[in-house]
C-alpha positions as CSV (number, residue, x, y, z in Angstrom):
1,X,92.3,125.9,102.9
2,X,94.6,124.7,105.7
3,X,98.1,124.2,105.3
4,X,97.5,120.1,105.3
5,X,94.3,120.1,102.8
6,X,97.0,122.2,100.6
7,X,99.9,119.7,101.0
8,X,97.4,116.9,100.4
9,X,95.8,118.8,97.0
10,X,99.5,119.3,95.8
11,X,100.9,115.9,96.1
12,X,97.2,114.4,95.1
13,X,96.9,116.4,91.7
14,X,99.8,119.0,91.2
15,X,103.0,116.6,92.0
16,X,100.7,113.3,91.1
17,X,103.4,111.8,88.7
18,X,100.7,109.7,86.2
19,X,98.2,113.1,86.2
20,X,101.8,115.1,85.1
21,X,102.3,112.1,82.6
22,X,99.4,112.5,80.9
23,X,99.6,116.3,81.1
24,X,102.9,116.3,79.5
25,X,102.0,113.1,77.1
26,X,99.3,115.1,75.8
27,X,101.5,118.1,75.1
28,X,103.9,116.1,73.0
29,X,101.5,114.0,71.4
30,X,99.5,117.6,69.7
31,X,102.7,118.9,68.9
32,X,103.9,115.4,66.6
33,X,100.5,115.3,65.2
34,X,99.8,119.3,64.6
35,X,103.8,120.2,63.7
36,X,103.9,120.6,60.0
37,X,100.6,122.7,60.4
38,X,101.3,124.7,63.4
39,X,105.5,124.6,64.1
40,X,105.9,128.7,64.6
41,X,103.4,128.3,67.5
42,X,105.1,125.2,69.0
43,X,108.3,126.6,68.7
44,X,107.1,130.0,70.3
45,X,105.3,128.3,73.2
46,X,107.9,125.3,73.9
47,X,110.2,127.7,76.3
48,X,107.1,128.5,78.4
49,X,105.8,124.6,78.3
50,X,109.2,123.7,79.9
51,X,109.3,126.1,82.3
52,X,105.8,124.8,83.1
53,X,106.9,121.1,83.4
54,X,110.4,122.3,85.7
55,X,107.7,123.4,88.2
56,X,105.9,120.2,88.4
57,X,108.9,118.0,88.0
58,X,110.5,120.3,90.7
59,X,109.9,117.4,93.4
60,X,111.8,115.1,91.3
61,X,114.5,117.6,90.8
62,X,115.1,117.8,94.6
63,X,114.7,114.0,95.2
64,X,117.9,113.8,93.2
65,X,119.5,116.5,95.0
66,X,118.5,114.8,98.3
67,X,119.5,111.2,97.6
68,X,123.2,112.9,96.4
69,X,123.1,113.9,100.4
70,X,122.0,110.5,101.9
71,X,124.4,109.0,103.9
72,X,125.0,105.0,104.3
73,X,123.2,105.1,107.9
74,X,120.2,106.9,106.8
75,X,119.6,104.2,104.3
76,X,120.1,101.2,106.7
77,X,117.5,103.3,108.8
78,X,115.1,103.5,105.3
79,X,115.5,99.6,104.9
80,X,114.2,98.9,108.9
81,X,111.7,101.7,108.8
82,X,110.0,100.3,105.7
83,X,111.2,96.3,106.7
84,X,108.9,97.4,109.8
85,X,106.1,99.5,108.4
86,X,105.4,96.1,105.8
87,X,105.7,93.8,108.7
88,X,102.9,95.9,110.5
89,X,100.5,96.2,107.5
90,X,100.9,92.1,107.7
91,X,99.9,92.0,111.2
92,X,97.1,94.9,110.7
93,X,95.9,94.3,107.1
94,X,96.9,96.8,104.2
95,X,94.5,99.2,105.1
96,X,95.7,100.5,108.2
97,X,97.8,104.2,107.5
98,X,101.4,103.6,108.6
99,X,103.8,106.1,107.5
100,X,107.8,106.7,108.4
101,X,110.7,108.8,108.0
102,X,114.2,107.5,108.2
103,X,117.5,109.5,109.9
104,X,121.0,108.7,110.9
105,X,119.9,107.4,114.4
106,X,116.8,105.7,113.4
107,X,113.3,106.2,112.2
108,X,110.2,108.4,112.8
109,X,106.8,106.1,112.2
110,X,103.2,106.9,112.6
111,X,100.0,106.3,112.4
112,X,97.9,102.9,112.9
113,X,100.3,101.6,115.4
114,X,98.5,100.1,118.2
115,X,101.4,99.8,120.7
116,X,105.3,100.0,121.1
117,X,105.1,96.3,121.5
118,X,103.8,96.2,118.0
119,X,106.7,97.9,116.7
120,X,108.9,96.0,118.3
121,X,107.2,92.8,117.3
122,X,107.4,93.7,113.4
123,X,111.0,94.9,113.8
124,X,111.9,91.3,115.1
125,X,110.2,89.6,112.1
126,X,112.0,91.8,110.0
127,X,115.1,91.2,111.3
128,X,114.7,87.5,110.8
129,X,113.9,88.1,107.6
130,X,116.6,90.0,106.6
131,X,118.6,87.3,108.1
132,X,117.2,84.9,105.3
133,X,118.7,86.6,102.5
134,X,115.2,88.5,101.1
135,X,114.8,91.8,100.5
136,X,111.8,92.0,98.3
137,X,109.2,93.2,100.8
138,X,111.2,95.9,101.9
139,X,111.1,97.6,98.8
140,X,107.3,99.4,98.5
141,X,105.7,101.3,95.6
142,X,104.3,103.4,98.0
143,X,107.3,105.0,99.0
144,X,107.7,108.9,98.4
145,X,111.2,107.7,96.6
146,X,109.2,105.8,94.0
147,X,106.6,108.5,93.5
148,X,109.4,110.9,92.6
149,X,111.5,108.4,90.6
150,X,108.4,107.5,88.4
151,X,108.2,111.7,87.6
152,X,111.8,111.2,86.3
153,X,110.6,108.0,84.4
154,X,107.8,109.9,82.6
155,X,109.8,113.1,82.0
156,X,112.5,111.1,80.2
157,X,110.4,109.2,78.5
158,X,108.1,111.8,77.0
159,X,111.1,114.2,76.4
160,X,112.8,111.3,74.2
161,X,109.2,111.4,72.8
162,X,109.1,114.6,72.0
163,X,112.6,115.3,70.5
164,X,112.0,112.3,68.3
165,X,108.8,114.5,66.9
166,X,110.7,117.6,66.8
167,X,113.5,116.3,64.6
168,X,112.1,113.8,62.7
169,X,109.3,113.9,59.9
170,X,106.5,111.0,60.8
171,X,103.5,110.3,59.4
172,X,100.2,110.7,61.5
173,X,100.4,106.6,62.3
174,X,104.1,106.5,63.3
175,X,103.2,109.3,66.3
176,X,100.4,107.2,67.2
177,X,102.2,104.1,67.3
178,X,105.5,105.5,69.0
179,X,102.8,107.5,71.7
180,X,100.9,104.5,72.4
181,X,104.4,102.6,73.0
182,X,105.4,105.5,75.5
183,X,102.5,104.5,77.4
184,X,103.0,100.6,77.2
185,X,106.4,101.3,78.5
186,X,105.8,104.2,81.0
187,X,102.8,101.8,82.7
188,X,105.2,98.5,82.3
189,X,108.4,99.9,83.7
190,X,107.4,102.8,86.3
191,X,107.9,100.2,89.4
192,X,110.4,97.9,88.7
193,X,112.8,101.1,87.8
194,X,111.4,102.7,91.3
195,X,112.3,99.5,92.9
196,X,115.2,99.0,91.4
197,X,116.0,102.9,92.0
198,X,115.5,102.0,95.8
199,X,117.3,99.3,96.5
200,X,120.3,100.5,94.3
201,X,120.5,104.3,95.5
202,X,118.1,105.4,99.0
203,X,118.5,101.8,100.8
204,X,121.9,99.6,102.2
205,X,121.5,96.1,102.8
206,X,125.3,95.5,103.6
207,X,124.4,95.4,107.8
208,X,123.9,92.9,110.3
209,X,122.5,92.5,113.5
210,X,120.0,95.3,113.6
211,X,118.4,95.9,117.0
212,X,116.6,98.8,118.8
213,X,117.8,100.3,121.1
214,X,114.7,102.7,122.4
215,X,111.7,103.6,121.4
216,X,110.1,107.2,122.2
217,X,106.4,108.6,121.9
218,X,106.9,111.8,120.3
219,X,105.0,115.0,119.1
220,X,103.7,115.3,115.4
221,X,105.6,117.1,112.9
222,X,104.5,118.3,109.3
223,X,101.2,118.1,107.6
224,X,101.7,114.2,106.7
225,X,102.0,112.4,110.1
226,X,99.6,111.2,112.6
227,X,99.4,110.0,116.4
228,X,100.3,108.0,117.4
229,X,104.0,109.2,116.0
230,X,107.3,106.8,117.5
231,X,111.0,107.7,117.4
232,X,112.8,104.2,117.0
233,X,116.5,104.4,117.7
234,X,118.6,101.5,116.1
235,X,122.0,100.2,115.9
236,X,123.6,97.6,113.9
237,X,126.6,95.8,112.8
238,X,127.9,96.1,109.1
């Protein structure tokens, strides 16, 4: 297996944060029904379940670390790079691939592009729409920030869950009622709190005037991107 079919099996079905939901939710939903029969066991095997869960909730883990290290230009750059990825997608259709990266200086994009023009063309829609007062579109479920932030929202979640079984004595149809709630609010919440989580702490919307100032064909890095792959360099006023 190459090192991108690896990367892609990892973030598909290791690091997928609803398959690690329901991995977890399983877990805690055994142990509230199957405690008072089988608490030496649980209590034996907790310690090693964690340590299981720190590994898959390790991207989450360093999402926080990273956002802590963001600074305010990188997350102007994250507003344009996904402000101009959207615009794209409504030129294109949903279904073409676009993907980005955002830095100090700019922002890495790749994929369905079909020209520089393009780019530039979406960028100028966005700006105007920026200019408006909206903000809506810019923030995307597909982002790699929401995929992480919606690990945290299960992990909290289910380890609320699961304290709440450990500490208190339920009947069999409280657990089911208070696991079938989890889901309701795990499934209800998971992208508005992602959004919200965007907007509030990996994006700043306090600029003006954005503008590019150059715009470079450059090689692929990593496992994730694909040619065509840009380099926009911005500026703005804020």
């Amino acid at each position: 297996m190459n090192d991108k079919k690896t990367a892609i099996f990892f973030l598909k079905y290791v690091f997928n944060p609803t398959i690690i939901y329901f991995i977890y939710f399983i877990i805690v939903v055994v142990f509230g029904l199957t405690k008072k029969h089988a608490f030496l066991l649980y209590a034996m095997t907790l310690p090693w379940l964690f340590v299981l869960l720190l590994f898959f909730y390790l991207p989450f883990l360093t999402f926080l670390f990273r956002i802590s290290e963001m600074n305010l230009t990188t997350k102007i750059n994250h507003v344009l790079e996904h402000g101009t990825i959207y615009f794209l997608k409504v030129c294109h259709g949903n279904k073409c691939r676009i993907g980005g990266l955002s830095f100090d200086n700019g922002f890495r994009i790749y994929g369905d592009i079909k020209s520089q023009q393009d780019i530039k063309d979406a960028f100028r829609k966005l700006t105007s729409y920026l200019g408006q007062g909206h903000s809506a579109a810019v923030l995307s479920k597909y982002c790699g920030s929401n995929t992480h932030i919606l690990g945290g929202v299960s992990f909290i979640l289910l380890t609320i869950t699961l304290l709440m079984f450990a500490f208190l004595d339920l009947e069999v149809f409280t657990v089911f009622w208070i696991s079938l709630a989890n889901t309701i609010f795990y499934f209800l919440l998971r992208y508005p709190i992602g959004k919200y989580f965007q907007k509030k702490y990996v994006m700043d919307f306090d600029f003006t005037e954005p503008r590019i100032l150059s715009i470079d064909k450059v090689e692929k890095k990593g496992v994730w991107e694909r040619n065509p792959v840009y380099f926009v360099k911005t500026a703005y006023k804020n």
